[in-house]
C-alpha positions as CSV (number, residue, x, y, z in Angstrom):
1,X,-8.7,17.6,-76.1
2,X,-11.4,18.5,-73.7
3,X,-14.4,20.1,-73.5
4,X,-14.0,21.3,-69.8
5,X,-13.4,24.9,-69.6
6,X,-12.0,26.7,-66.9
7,X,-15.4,28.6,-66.7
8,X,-17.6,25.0,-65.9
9,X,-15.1,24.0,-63.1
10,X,-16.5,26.0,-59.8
11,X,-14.9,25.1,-56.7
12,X,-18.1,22.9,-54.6
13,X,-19.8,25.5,-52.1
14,X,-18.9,24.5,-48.4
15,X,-21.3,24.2,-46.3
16,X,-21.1,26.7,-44.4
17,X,-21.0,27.4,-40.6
18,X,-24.2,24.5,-39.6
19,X,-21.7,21.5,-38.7
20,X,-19.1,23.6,-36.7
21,X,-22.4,25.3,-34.6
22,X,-23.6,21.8,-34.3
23,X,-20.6,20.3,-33.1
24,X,-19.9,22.8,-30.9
25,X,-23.7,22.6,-29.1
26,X,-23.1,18.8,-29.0
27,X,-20.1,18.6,-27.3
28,X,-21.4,21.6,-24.6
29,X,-24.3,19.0,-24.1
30,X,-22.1,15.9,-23.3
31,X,-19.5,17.8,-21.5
32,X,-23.1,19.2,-19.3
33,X,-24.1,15.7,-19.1
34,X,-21.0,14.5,-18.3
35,X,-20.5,16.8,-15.1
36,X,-24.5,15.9,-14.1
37,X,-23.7,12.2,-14.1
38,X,-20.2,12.5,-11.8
39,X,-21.6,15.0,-9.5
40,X,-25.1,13.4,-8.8
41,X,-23.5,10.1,-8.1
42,X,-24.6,8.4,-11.5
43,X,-20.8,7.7,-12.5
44,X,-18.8,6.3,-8.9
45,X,-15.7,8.6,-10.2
46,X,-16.6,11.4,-7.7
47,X,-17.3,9.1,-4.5
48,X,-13.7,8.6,-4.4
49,X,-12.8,12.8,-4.3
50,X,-15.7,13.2,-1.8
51,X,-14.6,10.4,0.9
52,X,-10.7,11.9,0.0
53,X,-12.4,15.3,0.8
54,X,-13.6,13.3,4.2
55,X,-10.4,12.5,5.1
56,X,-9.3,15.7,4.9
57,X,-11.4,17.6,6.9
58,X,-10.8,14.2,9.5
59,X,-7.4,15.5,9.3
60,X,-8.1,19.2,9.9
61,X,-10.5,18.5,13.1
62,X,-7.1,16.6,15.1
63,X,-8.6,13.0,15.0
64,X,-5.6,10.5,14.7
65,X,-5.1,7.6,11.9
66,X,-5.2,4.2,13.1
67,X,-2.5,2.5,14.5
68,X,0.3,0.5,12.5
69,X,-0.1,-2.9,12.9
70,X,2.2,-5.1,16.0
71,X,4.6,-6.0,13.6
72,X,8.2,-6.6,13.8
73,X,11.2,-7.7,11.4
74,X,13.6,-10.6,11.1
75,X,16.6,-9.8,9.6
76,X,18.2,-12.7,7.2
77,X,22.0,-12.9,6.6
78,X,23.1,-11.7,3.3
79,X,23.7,-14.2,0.5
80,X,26.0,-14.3,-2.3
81,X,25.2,-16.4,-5.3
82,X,27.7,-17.6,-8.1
83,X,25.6,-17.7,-11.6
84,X,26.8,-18.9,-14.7
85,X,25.3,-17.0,-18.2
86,X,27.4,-19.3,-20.7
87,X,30.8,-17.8,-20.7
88,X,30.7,-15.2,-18.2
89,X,30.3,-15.6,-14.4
90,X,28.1,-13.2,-12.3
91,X,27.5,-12.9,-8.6
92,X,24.4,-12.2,-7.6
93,X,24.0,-10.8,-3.8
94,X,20.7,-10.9,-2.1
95,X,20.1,-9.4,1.4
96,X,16.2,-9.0,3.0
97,X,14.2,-9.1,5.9
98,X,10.9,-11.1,6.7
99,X,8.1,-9.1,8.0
100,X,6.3,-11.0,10.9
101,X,3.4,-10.1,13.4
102,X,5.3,-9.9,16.7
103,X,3.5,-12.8,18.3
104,X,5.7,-15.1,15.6
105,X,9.1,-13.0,15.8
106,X,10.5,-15.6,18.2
107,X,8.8,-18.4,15.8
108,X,10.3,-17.2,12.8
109,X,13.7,-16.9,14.3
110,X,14.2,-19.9,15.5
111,X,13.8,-21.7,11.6
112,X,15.7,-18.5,10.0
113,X,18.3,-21.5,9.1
114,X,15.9,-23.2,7.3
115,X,14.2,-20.0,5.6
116,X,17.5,-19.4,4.7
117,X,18.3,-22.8,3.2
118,X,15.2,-22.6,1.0
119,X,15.8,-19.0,-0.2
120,X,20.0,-20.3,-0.9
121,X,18.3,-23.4,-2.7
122,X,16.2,-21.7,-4.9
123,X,18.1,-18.7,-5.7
124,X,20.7,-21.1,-7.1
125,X,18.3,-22.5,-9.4
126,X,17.9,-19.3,-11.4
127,X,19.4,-19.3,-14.6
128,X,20.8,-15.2,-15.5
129,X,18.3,-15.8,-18.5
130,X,15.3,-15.6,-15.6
131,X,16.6,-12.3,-13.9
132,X,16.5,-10.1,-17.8
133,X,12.9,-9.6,-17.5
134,X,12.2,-6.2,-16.0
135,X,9.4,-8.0,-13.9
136,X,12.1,-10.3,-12.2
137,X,12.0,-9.3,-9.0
138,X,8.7,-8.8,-8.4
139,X,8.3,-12.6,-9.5
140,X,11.0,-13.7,-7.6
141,X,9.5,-12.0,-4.3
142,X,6.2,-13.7,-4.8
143,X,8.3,-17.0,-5.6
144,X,10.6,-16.9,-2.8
145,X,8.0,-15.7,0.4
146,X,5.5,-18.8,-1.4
147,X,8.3,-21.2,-0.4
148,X,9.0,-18.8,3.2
149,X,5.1,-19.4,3.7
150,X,5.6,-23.2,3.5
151,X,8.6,-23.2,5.8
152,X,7.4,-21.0,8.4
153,X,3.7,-21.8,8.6
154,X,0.5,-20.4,7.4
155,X,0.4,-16.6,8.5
156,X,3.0,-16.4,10.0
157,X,5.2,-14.1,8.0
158,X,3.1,-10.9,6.2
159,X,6.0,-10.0,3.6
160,X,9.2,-10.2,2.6
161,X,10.8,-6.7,2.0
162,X,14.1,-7.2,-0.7
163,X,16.6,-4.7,0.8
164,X,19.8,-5.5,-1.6
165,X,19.4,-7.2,-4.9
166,X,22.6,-6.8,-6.9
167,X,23.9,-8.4,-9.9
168,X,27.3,-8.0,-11.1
């Protein structure tokens, strides 16, 4: 059958200890090299620990943070929104506040109607298909304080903060 014996088939020789030594000096090199680069400034990663250190020791000698900005918050009257998915009927109910420097608090309430209008008009646009996404809200917010923005004036409200946002 064949003229291979058992005798003429010699497991191959490894080679040895050479590539696990050289590995293991190469990666004591990079790991070296590595550690030069972030501590001498070469890589930016360790500015950020240094100026966190900074803070720190700001902390530790009593200096105070900055103030919190003047601002203030208008509350809006919670609304409750019939949407149709096919078949089944859900209510959707929506509560939040605007937040507002406090030079424009009495500005802002005075067209809280109309901010309200606009948020009543385009929540009811929504289809329950558009509120799936796990990302919904946060589109929504960005959606809903562009059209606040255009009602109320360049500036003059910061954010609008979604305190209730249910869907049953």
């Amino acid at each position: 059958m064949s003229d291979v014996t058992a005798d003429e088939l010699e497991p191959e020789k490894k080679g040895g200890k050479l590539p696990l030594i050289i590995g293991l000096v190469l990666g004591l090199v990079g790991a070296g090299a590595g550690f030069y680069a972030t501590t001498s400034g070469l890589i930016p990663i360790g500015s950020k620990s240094e100026e966190h250190a900074e803070k720190a020791q700001a902390d530790d000698t009593g200096e105070h943070p900055a103030a919190l900005p003047d601002i203030e918050y208008v509350d809006l009257t919670p609304i409750m929104i019939t949407l149709s998915g096919g078949e089944t009927i859900h209510q959707l109910r929506f509560h939040a506040q605007l937040e507002v420097e406090s030079k424009y608090h009495a500005d802002v309430e005075k067209i809280r109607p109309r901010v309200l209008d606009v948020l009543n008009g385009y929540l009811r646009a929504l289809e329950l298909s558009d509120l799936r996404d796990p990302l919904a809200l946060t589109r929504l917010r960005g959606q809903m304080l562009r059209r606040i923005g255009i009602v109320a004036g360049k500036g003059r409200v910061r954010d609008l903060l979604v305190i209730e946002f249910v869907l049953n």
